[in-house]
Every structure is written in structure tokens, then in C-alpha cells.
PDB file of N, CA, C and O in Angstrom, chain B, residues numbered from 101:
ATOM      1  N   UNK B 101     -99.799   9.317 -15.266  1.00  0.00           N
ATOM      2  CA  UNK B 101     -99.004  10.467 -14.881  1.00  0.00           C
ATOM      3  C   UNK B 101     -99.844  11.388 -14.003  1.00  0.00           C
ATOM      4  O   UNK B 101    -100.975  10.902 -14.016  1.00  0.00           O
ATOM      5  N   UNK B 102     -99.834  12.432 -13.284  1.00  0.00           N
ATOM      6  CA  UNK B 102     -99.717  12.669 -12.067  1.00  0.00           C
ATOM      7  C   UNK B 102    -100.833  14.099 -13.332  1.00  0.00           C
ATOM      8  O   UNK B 102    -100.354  14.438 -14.414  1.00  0.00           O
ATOM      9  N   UNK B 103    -101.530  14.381 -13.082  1.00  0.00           N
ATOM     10  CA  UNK B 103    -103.409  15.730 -13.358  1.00  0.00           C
ATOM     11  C   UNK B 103    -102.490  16.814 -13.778  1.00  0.00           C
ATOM     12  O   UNK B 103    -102.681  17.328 -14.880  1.00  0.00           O
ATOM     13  N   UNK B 104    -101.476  17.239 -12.997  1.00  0.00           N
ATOM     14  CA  UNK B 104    -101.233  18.668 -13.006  1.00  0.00           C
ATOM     15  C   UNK B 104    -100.249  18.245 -14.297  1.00  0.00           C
ATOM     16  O   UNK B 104     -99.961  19.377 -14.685  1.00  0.00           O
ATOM     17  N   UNK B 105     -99.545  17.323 -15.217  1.00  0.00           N
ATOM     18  CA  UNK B 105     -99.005  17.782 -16.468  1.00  0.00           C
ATOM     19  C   UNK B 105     -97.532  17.529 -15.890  1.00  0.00           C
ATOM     20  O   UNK B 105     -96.680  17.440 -16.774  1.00  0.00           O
ATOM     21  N   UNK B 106     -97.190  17.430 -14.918  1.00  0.00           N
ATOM     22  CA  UNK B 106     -95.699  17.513 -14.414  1.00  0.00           C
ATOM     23  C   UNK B 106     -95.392  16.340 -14.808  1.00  0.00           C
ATOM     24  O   UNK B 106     -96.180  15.512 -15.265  1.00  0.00           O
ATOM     25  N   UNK B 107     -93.499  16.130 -14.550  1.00  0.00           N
ATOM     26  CA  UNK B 107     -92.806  15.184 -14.683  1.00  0.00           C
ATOM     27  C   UNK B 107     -92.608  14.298 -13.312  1.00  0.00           C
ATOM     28  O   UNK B 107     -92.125  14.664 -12.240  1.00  0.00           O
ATOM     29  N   UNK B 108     -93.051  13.218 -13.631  1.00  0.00           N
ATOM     30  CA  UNK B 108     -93.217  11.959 -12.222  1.00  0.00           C
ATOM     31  C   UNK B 108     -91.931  11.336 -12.366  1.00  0.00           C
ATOM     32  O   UNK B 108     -91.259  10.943 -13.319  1.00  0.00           O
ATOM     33  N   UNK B 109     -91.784  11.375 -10.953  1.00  0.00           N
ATOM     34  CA  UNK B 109     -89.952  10.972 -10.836  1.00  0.00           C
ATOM     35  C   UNK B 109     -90.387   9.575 -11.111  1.00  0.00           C
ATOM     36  O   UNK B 109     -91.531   9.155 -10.938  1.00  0.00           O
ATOM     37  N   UNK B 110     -89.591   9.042 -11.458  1.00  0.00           N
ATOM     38  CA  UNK B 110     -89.302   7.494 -11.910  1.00  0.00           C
ATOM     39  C   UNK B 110     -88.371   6.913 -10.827  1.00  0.00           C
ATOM     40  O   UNK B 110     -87.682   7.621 -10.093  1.00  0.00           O
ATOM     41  N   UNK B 111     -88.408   5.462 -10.784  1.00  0.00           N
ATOM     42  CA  UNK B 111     -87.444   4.653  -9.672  1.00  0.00           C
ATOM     43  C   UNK B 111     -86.072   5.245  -9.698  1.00  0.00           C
ATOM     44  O   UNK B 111     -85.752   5.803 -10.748  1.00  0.00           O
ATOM     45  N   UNK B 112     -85.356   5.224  -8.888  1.00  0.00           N
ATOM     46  CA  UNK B 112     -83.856   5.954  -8.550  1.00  0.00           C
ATOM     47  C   UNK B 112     -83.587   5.134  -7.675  1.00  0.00           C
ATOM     48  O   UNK B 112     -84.509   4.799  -6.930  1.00  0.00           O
ATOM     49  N   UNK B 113     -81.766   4.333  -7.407  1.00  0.00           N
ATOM     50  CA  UNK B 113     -81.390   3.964  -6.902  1.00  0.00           C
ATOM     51  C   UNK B 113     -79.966   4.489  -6.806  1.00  0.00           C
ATOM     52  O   UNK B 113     -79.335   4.751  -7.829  1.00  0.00           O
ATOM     53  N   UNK B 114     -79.420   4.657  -5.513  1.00  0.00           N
ATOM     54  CA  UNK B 114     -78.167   5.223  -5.991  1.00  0.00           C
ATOM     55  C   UNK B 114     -77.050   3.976  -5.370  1.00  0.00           C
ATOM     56  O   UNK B 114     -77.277   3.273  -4.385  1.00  0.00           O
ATOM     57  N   UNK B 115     -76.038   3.939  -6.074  1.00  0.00           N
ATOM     58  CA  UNK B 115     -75.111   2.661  -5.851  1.00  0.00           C
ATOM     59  C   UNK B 115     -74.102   3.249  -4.847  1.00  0.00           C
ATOM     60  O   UNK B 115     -73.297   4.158  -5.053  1.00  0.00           O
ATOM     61  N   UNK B 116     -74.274   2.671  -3.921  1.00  0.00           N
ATOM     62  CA  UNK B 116     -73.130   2.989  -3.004  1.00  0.00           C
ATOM     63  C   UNK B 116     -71.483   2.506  -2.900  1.00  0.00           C
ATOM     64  O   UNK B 116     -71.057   1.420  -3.291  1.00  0.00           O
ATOM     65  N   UNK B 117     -70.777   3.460  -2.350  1.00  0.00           N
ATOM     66  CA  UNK B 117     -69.280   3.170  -2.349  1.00  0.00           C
ATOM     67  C   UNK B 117     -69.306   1.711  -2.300  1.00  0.00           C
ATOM     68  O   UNK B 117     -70.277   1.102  -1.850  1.00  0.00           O
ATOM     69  N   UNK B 118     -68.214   1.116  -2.772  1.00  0.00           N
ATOM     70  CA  UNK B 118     -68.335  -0.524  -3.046  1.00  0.00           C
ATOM     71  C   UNK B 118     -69.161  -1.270  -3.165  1.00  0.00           C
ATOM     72  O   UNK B 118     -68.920  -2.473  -3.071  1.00  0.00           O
ATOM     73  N   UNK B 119     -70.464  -0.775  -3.422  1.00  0.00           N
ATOM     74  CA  UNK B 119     -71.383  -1.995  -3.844  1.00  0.00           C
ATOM     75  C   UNK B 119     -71.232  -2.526  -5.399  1.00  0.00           C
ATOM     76  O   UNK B 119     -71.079  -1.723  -6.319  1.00  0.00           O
ATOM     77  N   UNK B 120     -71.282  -3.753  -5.581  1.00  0.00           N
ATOM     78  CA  UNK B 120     -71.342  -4.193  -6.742  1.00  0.00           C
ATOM     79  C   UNK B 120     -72.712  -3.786  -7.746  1.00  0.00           C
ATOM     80  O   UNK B 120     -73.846  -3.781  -7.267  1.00  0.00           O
ATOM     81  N   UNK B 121     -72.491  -3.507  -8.940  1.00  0.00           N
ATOM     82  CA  UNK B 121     -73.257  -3.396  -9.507  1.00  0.00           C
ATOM     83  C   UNK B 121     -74.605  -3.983  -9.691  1.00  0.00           C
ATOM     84  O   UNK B 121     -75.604  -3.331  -9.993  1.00  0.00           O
ATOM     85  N   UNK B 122     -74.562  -5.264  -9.488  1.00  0.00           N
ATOM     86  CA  UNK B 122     -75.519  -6.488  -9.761  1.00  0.00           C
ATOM     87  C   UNK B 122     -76.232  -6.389  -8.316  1.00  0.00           C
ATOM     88  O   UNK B 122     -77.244  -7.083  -8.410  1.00  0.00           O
ATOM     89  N   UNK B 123     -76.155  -5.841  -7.035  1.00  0.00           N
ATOM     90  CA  UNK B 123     -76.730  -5.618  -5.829  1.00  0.00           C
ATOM     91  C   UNK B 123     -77.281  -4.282  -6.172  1.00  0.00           C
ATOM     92  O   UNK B 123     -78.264  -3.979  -5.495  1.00  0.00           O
ATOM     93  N   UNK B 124     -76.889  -3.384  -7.072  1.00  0.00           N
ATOM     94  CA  UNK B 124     -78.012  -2.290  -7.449  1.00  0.00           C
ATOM     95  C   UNK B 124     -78.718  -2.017  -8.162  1.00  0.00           C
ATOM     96  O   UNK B 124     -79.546  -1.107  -8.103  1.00  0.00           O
ATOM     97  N   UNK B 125     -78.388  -3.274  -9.543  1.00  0.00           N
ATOM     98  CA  UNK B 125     -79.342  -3.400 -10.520  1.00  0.00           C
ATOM     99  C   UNK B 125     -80.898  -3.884  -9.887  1.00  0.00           C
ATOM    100  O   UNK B 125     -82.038  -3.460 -10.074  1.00  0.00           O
ATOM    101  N   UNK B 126     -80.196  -5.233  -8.865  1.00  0.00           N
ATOM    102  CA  UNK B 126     -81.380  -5.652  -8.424  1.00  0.00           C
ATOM    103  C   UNK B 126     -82.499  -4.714  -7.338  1.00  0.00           C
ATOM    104  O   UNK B 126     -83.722  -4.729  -7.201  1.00  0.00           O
ATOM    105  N   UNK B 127     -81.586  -4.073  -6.805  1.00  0.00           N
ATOM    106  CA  UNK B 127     -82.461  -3.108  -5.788  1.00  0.00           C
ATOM    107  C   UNK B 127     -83.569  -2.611  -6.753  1.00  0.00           C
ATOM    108  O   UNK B 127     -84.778  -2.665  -6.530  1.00  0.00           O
ATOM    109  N   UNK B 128     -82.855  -2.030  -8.059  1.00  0.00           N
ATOM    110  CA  UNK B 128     -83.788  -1.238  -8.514  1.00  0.00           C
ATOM    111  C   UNK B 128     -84.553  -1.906  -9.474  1.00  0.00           C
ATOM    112  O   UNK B 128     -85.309  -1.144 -10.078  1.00  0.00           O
ATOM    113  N   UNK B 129     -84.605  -3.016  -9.797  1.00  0.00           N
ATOM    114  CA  UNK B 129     -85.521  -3.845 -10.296  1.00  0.00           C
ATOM    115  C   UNK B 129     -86.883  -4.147  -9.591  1.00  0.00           C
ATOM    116  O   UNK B 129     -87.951  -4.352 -10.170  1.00  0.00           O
ATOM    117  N   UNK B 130     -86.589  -4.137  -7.781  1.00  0.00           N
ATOM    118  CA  UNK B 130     -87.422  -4.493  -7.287  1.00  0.00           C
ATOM    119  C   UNK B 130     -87.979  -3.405  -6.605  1.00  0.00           C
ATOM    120  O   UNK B 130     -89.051  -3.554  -6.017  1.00  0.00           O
ATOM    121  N   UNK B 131     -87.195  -1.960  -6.605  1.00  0.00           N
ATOM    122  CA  UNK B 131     -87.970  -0.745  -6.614  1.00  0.00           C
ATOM    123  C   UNK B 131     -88.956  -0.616  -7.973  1.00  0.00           C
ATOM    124  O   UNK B 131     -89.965   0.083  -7.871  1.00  0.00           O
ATOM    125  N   UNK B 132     -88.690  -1.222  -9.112  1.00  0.00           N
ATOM    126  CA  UNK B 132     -89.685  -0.575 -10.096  1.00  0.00           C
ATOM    127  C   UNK B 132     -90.693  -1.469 -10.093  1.00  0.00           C
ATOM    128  O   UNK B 132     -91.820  -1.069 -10.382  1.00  0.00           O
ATOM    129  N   UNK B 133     -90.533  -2.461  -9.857  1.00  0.00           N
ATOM    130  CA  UNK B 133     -91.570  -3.896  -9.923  1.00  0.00           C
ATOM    131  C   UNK B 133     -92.642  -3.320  -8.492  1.00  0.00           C
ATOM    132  O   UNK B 133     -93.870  -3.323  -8.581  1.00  0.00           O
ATOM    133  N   UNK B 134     -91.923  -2.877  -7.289  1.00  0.00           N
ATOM    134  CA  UNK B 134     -93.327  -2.449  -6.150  1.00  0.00           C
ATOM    135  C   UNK B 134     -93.772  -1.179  -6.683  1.00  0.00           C
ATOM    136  O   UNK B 134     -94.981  -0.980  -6.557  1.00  0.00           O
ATOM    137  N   UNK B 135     -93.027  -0.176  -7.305  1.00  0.00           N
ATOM    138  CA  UNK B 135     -93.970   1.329  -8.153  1.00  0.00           C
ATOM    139  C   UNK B 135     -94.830   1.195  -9.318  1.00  0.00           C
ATOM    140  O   UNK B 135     -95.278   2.192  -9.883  1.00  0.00           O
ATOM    141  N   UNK B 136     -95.186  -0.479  -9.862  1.00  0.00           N
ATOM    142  CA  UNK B 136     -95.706  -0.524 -10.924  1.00  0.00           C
ATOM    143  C   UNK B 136     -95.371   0.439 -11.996  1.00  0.00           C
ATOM    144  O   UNK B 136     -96.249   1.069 -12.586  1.00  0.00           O
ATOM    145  N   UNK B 137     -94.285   0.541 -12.218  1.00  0.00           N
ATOM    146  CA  UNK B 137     -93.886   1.277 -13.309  1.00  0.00           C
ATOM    147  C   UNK B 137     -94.146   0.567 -14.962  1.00  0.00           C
ATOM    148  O   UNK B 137     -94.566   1.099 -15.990  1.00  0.00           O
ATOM    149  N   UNK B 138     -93.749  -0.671 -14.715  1.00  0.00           N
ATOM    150  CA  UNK B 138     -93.832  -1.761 -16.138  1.00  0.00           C
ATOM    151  C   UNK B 138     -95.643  -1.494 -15.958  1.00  0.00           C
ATOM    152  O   UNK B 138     -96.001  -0.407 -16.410  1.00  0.00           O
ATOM    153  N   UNK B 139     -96.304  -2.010 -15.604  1.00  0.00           N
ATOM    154  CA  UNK B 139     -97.752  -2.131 -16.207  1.00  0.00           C
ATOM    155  C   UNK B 139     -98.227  -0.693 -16.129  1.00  0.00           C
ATOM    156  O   UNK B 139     -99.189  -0.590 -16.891  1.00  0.00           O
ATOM    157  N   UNK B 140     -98.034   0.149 -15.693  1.00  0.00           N
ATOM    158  CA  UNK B 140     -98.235   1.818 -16.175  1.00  0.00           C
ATOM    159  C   UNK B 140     -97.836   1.892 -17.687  1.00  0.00           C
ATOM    160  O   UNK B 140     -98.686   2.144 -18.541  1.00  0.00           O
ATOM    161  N   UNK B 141     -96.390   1.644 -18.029  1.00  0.00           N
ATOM    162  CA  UNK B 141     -95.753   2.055 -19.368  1.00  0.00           C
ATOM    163  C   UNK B 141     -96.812   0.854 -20.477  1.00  0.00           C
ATOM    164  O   UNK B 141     -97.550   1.318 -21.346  1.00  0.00           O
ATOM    165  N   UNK B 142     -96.722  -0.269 -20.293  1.00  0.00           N
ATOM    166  CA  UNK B 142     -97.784  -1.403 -20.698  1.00  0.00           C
ATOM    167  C   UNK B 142     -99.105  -0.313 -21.354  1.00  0.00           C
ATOM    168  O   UNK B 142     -99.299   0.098 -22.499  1.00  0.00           O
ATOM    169  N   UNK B 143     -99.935  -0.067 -19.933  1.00  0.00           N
ATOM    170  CA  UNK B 143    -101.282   0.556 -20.024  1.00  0.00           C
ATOM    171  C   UNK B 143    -100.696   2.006 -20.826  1.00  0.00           C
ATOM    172  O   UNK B 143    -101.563   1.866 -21.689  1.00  0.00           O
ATOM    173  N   UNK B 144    -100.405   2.511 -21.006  1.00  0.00           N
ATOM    174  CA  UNK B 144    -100.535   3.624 -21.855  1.00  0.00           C
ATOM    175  C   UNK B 144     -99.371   3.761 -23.156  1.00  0.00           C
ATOM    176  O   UNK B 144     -98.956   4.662 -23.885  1.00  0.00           O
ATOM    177  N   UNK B 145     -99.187   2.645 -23.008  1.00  0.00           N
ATOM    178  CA  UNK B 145     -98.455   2.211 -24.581  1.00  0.00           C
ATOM    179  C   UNK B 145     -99.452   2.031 -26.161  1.00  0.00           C
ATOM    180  O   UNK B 145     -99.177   2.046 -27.361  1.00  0.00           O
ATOM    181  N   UNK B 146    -100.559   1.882 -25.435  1.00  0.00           N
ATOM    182  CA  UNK B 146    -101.692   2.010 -26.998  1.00  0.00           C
ATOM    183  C   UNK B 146    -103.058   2.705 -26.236  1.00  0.00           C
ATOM    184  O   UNK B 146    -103.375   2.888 -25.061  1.00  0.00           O
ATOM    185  N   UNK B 147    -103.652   2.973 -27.485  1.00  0.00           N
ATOM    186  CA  UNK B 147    -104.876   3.878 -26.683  1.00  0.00           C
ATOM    187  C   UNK B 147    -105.630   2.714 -26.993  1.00  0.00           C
ATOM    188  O   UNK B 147    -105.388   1.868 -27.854  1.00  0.00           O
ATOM    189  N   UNK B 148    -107.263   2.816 -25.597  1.00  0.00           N
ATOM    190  CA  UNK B 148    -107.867   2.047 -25.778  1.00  0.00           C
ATOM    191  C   UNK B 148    -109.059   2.961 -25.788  1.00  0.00           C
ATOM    192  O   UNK B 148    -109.137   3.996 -25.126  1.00  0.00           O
ATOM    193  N   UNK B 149    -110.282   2.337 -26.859  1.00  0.00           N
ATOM    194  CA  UNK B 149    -111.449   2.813 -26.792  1.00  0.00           C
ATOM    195  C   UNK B 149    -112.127   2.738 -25.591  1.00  0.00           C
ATOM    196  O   UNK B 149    -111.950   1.825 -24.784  1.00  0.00           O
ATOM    197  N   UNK B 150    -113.171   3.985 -25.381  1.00  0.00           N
ATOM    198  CA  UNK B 150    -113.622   3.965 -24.155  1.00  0.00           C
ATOM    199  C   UNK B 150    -114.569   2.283 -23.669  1.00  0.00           C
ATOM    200  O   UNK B 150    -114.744   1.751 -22.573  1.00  0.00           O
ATOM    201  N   UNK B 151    -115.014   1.870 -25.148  1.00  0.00           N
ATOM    202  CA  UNK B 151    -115.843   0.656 -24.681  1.00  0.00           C
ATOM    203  C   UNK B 151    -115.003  -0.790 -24.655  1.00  0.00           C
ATOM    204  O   UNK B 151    -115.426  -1.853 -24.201  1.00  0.00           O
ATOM    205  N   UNK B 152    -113.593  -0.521 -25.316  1.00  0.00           N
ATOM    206  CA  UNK B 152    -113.025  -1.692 -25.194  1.00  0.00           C
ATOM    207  C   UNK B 152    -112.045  -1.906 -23.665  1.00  0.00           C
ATOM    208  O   UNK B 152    -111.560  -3.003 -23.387  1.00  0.00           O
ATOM    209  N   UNK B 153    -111.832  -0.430 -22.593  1.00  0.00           N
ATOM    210  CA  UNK B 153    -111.500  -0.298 -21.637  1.00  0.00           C
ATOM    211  C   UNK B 153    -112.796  -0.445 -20.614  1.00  0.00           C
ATOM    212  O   UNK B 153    -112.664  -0.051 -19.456  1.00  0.00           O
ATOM    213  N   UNK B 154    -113.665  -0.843 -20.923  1.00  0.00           N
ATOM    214  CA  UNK B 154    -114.748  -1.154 -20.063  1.00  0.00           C
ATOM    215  C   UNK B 154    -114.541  -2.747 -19.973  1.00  0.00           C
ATOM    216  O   UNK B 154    -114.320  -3.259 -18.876  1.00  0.00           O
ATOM    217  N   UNK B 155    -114.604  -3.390 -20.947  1.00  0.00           N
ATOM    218  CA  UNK B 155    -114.965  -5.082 -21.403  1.00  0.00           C
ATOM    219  C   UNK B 155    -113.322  -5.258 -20.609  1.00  0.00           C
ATOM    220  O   UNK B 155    -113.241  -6.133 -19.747  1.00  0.00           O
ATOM    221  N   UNK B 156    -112.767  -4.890 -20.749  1.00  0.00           N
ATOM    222  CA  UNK B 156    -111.017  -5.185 -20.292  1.00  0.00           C
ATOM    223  C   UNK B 156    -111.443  -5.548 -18.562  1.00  0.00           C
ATOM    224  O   UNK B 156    -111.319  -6.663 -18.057  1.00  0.00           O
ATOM    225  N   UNK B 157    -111.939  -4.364 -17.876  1.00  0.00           N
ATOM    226  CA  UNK B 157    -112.425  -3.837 -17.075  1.00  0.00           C
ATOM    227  C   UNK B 157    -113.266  -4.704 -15.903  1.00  0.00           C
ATOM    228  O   UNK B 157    -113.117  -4.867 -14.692  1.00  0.00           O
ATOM    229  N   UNK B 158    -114.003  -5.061 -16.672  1.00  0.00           N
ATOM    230  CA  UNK B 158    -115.285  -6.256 -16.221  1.00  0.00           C
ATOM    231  C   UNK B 158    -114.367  -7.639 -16.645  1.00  0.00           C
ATOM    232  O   UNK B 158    -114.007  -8.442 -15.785  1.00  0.00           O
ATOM    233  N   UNK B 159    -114.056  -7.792 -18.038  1.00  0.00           N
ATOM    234  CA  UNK B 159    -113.184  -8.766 -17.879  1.00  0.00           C
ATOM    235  C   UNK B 159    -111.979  -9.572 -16.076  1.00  0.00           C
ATOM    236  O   UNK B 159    -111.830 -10.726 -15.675  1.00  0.00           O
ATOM    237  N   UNK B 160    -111.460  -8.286 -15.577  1.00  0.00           N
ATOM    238  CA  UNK B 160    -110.701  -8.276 -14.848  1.00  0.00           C
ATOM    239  C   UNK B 160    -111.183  -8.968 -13.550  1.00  0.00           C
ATOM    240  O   UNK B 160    -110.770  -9.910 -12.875  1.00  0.00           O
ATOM    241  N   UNK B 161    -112.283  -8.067 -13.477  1.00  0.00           N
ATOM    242  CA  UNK B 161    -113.267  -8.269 -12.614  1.00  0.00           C
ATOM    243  C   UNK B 161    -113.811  -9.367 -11.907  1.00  0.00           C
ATOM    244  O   UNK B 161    -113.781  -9.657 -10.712  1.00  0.00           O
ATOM    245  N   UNK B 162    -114.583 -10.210 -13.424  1.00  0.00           N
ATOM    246  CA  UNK B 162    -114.967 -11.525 -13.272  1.00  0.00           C
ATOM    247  C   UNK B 162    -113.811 -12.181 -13.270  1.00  0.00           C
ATOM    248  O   UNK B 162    -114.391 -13.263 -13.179  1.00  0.00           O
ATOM    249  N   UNK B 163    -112.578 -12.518 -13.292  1.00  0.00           N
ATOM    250  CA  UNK B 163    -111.387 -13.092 -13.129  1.00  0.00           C
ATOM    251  C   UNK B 163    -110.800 -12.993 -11.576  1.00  0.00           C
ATOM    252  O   UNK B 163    -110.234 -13.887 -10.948  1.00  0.00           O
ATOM    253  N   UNK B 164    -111.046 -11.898 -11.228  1.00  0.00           N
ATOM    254  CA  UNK B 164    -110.732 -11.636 -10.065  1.00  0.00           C
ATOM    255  C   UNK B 164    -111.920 -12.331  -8.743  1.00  0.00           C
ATOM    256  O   UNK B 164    -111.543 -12.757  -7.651  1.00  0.00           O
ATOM    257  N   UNK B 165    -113.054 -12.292  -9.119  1.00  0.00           N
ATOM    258  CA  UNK B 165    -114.135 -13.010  -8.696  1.00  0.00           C
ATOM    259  C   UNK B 165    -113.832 -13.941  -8.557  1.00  0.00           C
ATOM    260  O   UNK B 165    -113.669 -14.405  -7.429  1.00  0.00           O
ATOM    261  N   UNK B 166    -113.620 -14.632  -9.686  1.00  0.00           N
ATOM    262  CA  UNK B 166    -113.438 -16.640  -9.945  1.00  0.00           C
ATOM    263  C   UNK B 166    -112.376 -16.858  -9.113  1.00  0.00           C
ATOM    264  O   UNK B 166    -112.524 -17.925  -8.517  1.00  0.00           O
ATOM    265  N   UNK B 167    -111.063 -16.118  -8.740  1.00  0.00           N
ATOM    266  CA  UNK B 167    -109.962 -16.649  -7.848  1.00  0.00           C
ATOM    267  C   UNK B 167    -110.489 -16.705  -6.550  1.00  0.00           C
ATOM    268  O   UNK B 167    -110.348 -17.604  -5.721  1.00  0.00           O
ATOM    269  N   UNK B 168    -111.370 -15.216  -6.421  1.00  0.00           N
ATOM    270  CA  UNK B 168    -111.995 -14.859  -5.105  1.00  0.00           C
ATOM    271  C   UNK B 168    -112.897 -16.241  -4.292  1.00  0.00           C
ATOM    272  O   UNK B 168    -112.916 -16.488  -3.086  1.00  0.00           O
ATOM    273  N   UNK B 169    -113.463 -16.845  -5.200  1.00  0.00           N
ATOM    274  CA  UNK B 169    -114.272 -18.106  -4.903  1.00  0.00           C
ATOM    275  C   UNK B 169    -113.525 -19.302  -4.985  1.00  0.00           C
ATOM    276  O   UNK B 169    -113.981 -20.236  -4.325  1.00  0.00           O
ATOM    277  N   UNK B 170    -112.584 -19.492  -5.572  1.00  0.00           N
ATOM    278  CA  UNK B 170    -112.393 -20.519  -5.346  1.00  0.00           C
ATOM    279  C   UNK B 170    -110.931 -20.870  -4.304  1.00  0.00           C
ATOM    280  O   UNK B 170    -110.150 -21.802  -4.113  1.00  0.00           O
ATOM    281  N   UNK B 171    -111.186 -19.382  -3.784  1.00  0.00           N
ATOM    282  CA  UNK B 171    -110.289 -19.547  -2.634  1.00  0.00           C
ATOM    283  C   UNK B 171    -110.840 -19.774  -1.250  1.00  0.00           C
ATOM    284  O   UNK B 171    -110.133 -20.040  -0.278  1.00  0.00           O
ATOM    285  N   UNK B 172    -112.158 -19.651  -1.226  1.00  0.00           N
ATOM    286  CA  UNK B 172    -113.201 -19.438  -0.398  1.00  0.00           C
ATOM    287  C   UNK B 172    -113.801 -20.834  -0.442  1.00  0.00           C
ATOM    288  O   UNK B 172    -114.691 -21.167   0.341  1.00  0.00           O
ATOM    289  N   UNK B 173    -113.171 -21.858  -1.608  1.00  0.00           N
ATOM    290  CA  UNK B 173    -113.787 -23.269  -1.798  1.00  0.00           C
ATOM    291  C   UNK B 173    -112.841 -23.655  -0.803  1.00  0.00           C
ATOM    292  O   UNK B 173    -113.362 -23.877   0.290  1.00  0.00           O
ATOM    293  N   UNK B 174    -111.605 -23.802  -0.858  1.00  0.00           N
ATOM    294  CA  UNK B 174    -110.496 -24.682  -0.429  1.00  0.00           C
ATOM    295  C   UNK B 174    -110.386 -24.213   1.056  1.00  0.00           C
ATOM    296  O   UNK B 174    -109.547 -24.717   1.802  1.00  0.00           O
TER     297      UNK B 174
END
């Protein structure tokens, strides 16, 4: 959430005159999926210790490495 304490607008889609429903569900499915809204709500759904958000962290890291190389193999 956003330092200053305020309320962060969330995805909004508005359905237009005759559009079907199912053409605005999806809009806004794929508005919330590019705002990372799901892995925000995810990440602050449990608290994590400061040292187990480090190991997560580095975890990521070296994962992100290993794709990094072996994309650099092929």
C-alpha cells in the first residue's frame, strides 16, 4: 500500500452500453493480473519474519539466476 496510509484505488472497469458481461469480467481480470494485485494480497496475507523474508528473497534470486543461465546455454 502506498507510505502515506491512504486508500489505493484497486482495478476498475466500467461495462459499457451493450457489452456483455463476460467481455468485462475478462477486461478486468486482465487489468488485475498486469497491476499485480493477486501477489500483493498473497504477500501481505501473513506476516513474515524479517529473516525468513530474506531466505525467501535470496531464494528467488538464485532461481532467477538458474533460468538466467540456462537461457544463456541454449
Amino acid at each position: 500500500m502506498g507510505k502515506s496510509g491512504g486508500v489505493v484505488p484497486l482495478a476498475e472497469v466500467r461495462v459499457q452500453e451493450g457489452e456483455p458481461l463476460e467481455n468485462a469480467l475478462r477486461r478486468f481480470k486482465r487489468k488485475v493480473q498486469q497491476e499485480d494485485i493477486i501477489k500483493e494480497v498473497k504477500r501481505h496475507s501473513f506476516y513474515l519474519k524479517p529473516g525468513e523474508k530474506r531466505r525467501m528473497k535470496e531464494a528467488l534470486a538464485r532461481k532467477r539466476n538458474r533460468k538466467k543461465a540456462r537461457k544463456e546455454q541454449d
